[in-house]
C-alpha positions as CSV (number, residue, x, y, z in Angstrom):
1,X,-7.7,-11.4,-12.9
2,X,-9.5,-11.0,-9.9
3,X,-7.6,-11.3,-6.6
4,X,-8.9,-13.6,-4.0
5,X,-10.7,-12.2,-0.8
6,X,-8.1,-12.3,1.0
7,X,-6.6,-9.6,-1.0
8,X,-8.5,-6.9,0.8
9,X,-7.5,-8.0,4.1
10,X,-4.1,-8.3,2.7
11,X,-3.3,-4.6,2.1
12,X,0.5,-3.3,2.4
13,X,1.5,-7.0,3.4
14,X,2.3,-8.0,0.5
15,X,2.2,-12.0,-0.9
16,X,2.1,-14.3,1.7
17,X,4.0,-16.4,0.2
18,X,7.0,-14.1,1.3
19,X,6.2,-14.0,5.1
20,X,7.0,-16.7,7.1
21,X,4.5,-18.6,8.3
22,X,2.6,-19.3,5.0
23,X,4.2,-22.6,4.2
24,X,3.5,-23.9,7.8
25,X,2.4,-27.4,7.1
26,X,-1.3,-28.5,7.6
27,X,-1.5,-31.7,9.4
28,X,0.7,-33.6,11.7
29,X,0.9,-31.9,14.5
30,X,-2.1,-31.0,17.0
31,X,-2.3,-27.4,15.7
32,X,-3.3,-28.9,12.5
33,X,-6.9,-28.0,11.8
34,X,-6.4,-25.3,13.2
35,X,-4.3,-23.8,11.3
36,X,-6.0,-25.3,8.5
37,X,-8.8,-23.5,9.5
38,X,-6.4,-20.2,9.6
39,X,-5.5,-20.5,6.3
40,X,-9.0,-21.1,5.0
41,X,-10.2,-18.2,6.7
42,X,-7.2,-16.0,5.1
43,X,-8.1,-17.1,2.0
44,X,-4.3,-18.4,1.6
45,X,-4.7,-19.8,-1.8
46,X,-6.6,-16.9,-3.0
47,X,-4.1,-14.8,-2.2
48,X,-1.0,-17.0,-3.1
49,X,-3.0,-16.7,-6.5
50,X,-3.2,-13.0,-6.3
51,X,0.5,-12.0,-6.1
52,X,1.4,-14.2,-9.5
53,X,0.4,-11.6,-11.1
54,X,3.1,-9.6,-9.8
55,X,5.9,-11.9,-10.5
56,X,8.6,-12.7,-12.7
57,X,11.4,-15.7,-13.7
58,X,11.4,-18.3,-10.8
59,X,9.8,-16.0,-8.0
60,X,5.9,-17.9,-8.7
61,X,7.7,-21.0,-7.3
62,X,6.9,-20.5,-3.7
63,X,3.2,-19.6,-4.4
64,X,2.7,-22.1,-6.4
65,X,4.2,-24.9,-4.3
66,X,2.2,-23.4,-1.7
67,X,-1.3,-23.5,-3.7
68,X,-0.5,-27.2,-4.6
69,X,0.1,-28.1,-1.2
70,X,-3.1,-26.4,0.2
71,X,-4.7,-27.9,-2.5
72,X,-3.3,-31.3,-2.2
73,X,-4.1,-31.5,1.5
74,X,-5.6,-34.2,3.5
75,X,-8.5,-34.7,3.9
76,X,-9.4,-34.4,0.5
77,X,-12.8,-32.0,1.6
78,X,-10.1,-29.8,2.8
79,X,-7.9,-30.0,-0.3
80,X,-11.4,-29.1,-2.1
81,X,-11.9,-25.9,-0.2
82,X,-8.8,-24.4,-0.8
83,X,-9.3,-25.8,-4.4
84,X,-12.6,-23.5,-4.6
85,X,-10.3,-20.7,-3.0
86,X,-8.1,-20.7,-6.2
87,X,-10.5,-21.0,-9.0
88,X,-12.3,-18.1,-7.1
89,X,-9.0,-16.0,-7.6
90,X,-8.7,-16.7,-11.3
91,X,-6.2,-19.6,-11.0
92,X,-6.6,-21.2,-14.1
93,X,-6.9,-18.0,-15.9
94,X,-5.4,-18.4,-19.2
95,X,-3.7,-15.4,-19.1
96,X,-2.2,-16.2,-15.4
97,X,-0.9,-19.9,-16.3
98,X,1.0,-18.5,-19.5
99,X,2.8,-15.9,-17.3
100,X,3.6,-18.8,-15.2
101,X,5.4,-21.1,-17.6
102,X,6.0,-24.0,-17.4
103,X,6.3,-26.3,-14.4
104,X,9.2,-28.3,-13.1
């Protein structure tokens, strides 16, 4: 599996899906694009992606509710980016949905 950009950049942070602000919602408020943007730049869903890998019994549930969000998000162009972001990172890698399970 290839790790998204944003796994370089990453280093000793570790998944972002453990920090904070990774599940800060897109739109809404004014900050919105913006932090869109943020999270476009950090290759969120790339990452999120990257640390599955690592993971075991219910822990992939906040990085996957977070890729499904970002790539659920409105507008759909955006959705579609952070889409791109996970199929760059190997998201629908066989290997990588198996070791997910099944979904809830």
């Amino acid at each position: 599996m290839r790790a998204g950009a944003g796994a370089a950049r990453r280093g000793s942070r570790g998944c972002p899906c453990r920090r904070g602000g990774a599940t800060t919602r897109l739109g809404g408020a004014s900050g919105g694009a913006a932090r869109a943007q943020a999270l476009l730049q950090e290759d969120a869903a790339g990452a999120a992606v990257g640390c599955l890998a690592g993971l075991e019994g219910d822990e992939p549930a906040a990085p996957l509710g977070l890729v499904s969000r970002l790539v659920l998000a409105e507008p759909p162009a955006l959705g579609a980016q952070f889409a791109a972001q996970v199929l760059r990172a190997g998201g629908l890698a066989p290997e990588l949905l198996q070791r997910c399970g099944p979904i809830p």
